[in-house]
TIVO-878425 format. One line per 4 residues: number of its first residue (from 1); their letters; for each residue x, y, z of N, C-alpha, C. Coordinates in steps of 0.2 Angstrom, whole numbers, plus 5000, padded with zeros to 4 digits. Atoms other than C-alpha are relative to their C-alpha. Example, Ala and Ser with C-alpha at 12.3 -4.5 7.8 and 13.67 -1.06 7.14 Angstrom:
1	as	5004,4994,5000,5062,4978,5039,5004,5006,5000  4996,4994,4999,5068,4995,5036,4996,5005,5003
//
This chain:
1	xxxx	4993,5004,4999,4956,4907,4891,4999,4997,5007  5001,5005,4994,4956,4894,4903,5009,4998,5004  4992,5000,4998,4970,4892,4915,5004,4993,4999  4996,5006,5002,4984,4880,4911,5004,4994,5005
5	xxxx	4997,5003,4995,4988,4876,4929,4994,5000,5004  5003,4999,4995,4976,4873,4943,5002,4995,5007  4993,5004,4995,4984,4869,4961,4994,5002,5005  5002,4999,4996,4975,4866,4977,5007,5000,5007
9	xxxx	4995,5002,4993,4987,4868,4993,4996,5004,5008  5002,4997,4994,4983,4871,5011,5008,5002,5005  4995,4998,4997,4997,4879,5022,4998,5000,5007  5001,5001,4992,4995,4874,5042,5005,5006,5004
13	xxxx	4994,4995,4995,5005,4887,5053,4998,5000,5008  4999,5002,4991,5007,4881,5072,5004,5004,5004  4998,4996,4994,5009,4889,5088,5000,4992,5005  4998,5005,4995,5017,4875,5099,4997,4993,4995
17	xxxx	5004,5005,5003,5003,4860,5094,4995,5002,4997  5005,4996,5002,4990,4872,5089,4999,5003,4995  5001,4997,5007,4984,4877,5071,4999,5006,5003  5002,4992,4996,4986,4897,5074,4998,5002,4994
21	xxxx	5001,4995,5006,4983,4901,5054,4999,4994,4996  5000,5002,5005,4976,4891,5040,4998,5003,4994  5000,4997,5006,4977,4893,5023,4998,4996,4994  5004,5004,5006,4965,4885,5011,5001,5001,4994
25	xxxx	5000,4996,5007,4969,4891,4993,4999,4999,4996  5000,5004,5007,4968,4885,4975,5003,5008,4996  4996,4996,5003,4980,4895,4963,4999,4999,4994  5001,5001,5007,4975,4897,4946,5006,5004,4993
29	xxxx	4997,4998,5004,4990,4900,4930,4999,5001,4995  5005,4997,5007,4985,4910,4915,5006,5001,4997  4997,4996,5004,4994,4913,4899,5008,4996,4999  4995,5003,4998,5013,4909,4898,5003,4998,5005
33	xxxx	4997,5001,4991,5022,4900,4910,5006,5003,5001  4995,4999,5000,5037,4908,4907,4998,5009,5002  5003,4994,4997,5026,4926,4911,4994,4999,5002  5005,5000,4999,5012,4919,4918,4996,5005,5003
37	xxxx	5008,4997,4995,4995,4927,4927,4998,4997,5005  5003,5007,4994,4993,4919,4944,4994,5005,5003  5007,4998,4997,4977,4921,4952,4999,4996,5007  5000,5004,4995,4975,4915,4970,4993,5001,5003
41	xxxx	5006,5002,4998,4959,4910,4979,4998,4998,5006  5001,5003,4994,4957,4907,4999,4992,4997,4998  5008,5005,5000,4941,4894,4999,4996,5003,5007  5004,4999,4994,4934,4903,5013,4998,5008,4998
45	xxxx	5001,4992,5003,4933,4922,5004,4997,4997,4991  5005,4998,5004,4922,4928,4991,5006,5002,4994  4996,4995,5009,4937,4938,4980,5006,4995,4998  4993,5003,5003,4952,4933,4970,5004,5004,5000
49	xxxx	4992,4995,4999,4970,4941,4971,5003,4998,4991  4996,5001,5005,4979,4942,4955,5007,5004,4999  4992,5000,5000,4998,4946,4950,5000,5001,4993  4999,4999,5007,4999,4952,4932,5007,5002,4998
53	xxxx	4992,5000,5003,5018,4952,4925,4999,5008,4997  4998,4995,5003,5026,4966,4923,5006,5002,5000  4993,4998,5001,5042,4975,4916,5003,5002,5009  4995,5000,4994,5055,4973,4932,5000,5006,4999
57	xxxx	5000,4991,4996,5055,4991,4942,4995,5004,4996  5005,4995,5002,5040,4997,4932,4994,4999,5003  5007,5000,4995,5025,5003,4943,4994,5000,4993  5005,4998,5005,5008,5003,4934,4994,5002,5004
61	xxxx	5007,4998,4995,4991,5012,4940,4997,4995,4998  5008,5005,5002,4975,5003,4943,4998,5000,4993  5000,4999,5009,4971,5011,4924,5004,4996,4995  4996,5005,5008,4984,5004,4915,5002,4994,5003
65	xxxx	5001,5010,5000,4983,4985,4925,4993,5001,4998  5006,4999,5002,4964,4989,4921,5002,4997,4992  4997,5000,5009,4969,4991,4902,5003,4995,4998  4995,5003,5005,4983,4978,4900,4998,4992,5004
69	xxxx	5004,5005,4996,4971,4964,4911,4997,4997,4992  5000,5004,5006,4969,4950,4897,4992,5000,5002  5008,5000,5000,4948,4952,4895,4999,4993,5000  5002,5007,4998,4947,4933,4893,5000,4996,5005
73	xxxx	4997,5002,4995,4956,4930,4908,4994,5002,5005  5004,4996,4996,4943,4944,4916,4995,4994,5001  5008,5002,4997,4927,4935,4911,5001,4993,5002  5000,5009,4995,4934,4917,4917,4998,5000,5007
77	xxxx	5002,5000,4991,4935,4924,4935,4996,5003,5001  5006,4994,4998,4921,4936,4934,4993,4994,5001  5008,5006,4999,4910,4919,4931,5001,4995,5007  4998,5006,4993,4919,4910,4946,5000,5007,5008
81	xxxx	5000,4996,4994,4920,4925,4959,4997,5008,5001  5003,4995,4998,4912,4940,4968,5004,5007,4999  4995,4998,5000,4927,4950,4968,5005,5001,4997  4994,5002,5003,4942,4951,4958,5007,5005,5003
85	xxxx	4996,4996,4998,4958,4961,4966,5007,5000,4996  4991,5003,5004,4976,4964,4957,5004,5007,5007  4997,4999,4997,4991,4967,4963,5004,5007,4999  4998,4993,5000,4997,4986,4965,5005,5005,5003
89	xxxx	4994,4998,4996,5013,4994,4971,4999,5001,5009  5004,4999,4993,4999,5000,4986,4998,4994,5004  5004,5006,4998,4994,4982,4987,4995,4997,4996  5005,5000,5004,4980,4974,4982,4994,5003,5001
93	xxxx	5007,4996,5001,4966,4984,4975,4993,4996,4996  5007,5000,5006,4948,4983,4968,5001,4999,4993  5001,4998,5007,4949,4979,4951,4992,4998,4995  5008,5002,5002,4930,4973,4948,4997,4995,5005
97	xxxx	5006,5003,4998,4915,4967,4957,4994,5000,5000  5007,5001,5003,4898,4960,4955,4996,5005,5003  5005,4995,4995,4891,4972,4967,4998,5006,4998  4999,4992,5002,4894,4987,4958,4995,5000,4994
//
């Protein structure tokens, strides 16, 4: 499945005149727009962060975002990155790497 949005932004953040923080990223939307799959991507990192939708106030483990991670979505990012991370009440965690 290929995503249905692809977005480049950069985001500058200034201390006085001086860039203190840049944010290079491309943002990829998977799936419905109305419940998408956003996956995010700094162009200066190896991994990807992902956001998988899920029923308001319900936590999920690794196992069951493991489990409910659309497999076609998996191998798009898996051929574009080293890394893949999702998002977890903990934060974002490991959910697959080529290194492993």
């Amino acid at each position: 499945m290929s995503p249905y949005l692809i977005t480049h932004n950069r985001d500058l953040l200034f201390k006085g005149d001086q860039v203190e923080q840049d944010y290079n990223f491309i943002d990829y939307w998977f799936g419905e727009p109305a419940r998408p799959i956003h996956a995010r991507h700094y162009l200066r990192d190896e991994r990807v962060t992902v956001d998988l939708p899920t029923p308001e106030g319900v936590s999920m483990s690794l196992d069951q975002l493991r489990a409910a991670f659309p497999p076609e979505i998996l191998c798009y990012l898996q051929k574009r990155f080293d890394q893949i991370e999702v998002r977890t009440d903990d934060g974002y965690v490991e959910l697959w790497s080529s290194r492993k």
